[in-house]
N, C-alpha and C positions, 0 to 999 in steps of 0.2 A: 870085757874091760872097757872104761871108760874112753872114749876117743880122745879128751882131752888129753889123760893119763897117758894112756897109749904114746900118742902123738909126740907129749914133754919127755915121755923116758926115751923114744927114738931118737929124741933131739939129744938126750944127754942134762935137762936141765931141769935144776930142782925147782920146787913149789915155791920156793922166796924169787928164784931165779924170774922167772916165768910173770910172776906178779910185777916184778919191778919194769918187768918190758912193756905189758899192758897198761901199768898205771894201778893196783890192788894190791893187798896185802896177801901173803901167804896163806893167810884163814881164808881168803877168798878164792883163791885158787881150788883149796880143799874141797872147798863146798862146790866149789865146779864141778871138781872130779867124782861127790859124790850125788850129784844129780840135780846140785842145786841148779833152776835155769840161768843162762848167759845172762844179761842188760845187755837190748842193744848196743848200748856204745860201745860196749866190750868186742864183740863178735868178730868188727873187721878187721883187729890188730890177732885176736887169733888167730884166725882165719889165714893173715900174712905168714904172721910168726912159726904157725903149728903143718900150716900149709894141709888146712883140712879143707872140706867140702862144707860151705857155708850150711847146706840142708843138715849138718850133723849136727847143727848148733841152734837152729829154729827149732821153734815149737811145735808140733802135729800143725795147726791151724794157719800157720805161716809158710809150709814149706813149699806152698805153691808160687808165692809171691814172690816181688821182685827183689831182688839181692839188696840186702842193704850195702852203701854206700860206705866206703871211707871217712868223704866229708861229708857223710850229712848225720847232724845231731838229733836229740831229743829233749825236748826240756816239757815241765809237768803240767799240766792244766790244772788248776784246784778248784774246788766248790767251795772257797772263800772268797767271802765278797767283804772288800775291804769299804769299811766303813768313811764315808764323805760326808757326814752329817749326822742324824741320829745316830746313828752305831745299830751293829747285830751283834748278838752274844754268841754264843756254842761255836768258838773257834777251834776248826778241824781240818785238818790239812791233806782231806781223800784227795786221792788222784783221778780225774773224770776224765781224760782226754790227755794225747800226746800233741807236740806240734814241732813237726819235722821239719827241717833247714839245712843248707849248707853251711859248712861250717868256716869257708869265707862270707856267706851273707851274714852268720853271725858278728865275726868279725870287727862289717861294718859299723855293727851297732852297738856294741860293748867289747870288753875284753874279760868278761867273766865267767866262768867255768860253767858248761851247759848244765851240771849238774845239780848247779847252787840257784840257778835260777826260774822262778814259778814265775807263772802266769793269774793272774785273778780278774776279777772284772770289778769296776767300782761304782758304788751307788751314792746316793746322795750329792749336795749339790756345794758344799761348803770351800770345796778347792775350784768351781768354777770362774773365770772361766780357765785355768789349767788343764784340771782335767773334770769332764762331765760325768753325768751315772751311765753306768753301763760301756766306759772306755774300757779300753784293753790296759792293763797294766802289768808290767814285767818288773819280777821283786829279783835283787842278789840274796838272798837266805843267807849267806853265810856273815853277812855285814848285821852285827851285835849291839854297835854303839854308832852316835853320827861319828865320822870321822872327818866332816865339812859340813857345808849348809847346803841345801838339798831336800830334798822330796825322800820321805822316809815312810814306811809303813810301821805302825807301831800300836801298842796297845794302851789302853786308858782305864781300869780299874777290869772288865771282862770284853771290853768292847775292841774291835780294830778299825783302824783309822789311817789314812796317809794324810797326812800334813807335811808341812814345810818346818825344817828345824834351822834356826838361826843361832849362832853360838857365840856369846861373849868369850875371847878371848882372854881379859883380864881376871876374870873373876869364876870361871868355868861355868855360868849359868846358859839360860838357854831360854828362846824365846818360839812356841810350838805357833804355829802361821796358819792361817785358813788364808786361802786367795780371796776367796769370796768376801767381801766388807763386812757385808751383814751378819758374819759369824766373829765371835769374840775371840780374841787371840789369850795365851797364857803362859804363865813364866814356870822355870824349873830351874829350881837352885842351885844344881848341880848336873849338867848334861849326862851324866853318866847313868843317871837314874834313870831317864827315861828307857822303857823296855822297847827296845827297837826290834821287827821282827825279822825285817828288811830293809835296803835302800832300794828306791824306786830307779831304775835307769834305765828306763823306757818305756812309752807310752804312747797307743792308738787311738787316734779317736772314732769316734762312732759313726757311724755312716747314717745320717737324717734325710 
């Protein structure tokens, strides 16, 4: 039998039950039980909850390594490189890399859910000097529309891009911002249009 199974029916607690203490739904639970792997973030409230042996939960290739942590998150690396200038097209959201933290450093630096937030790197030169090519950029995914004026990542017919969104309040238009001078700035009549694919809330620079 499954350990996780095992473990919830010892406890007494159903598959919605269980989900709702982790933070998942009931279909995820299931799929636990039937062999689908853990997400790390998951592991360590099992782990609590079910009071299993964390190596029940890793994968063969993990089970040597160091126990994952409580507080320490995961958030995704992408092989999207957001557009500062020309643009690139074939926007695709693979996962190339993890990047591990505590989850009061995170904290520090946002309050948005490790799970909504990707990382990408940026090219071009058009938000200089904000941010340069090849900065670190940290996207919220789950933010769809501006909801304030801010550094948003978003898309322009196939291309991605971060720019600056300014928002007329009177009139719900919208004024999209390059930092850079040399690049032309443009309006949108209705903020809501713009396809936003993230808000930008955090950003590294590059080491020269």
């Amino acid at each position: 039998m499954n350990i996780i199974k095992k473990m919830r029916e010892e406890k007494k607690l159903s598959q919605s039950e269980l989900g709702r203490l982790i933070g998942v739904s009931q279909q995820h639970i299931q799929r636990f039980e039937g062999g689908y792997p853990v997400p790390n973030k998951y592991i360590p409230k099992l782990v609590k909850i079910l009071n299993i042996d964390i190596k029940e939960l890793l994968p063969e290739e993990l089970k040597d390594y160091t126990p994952v942590q409580e507080d320490v998150v995961s958030i995704d690396i992408l092989d999207i490189k957001a557009c500062c200038g020309n643009g690139v097209e074939n926007f695709t959201e693979n996962v190339i890399g993890k990047h591990m933290m505590s989850l009061p450093a995170l904290r520090e630096l946002t309050q948005s859910l490790p799970e909504n937030i990707k990382i990408i790197k940026a090219i071009g030169e058009s938000m200089v000097p904000t941010i340069y090519p090849n900065d670190v950029v940290w996207i919220d995914v789950s933010v769809k529309e501006p909801t304030s004026d801010g550094l948003y990542a978003i898309i322009v017919g196939s291309e991605l891009m971060i720019k600056r969104i300014q928002i007329n309040p009177f009139d719900n238009s919208a004024t999209i911002i390059s930092d850079n001078q040399q690049y032309a700035n443009f309006k949108q009549n209705d903020y809501k249009n713009i396809r936003v694919v993230g808000k930008v809330i955090y950003h590294m620079k590059r080491m020269s």
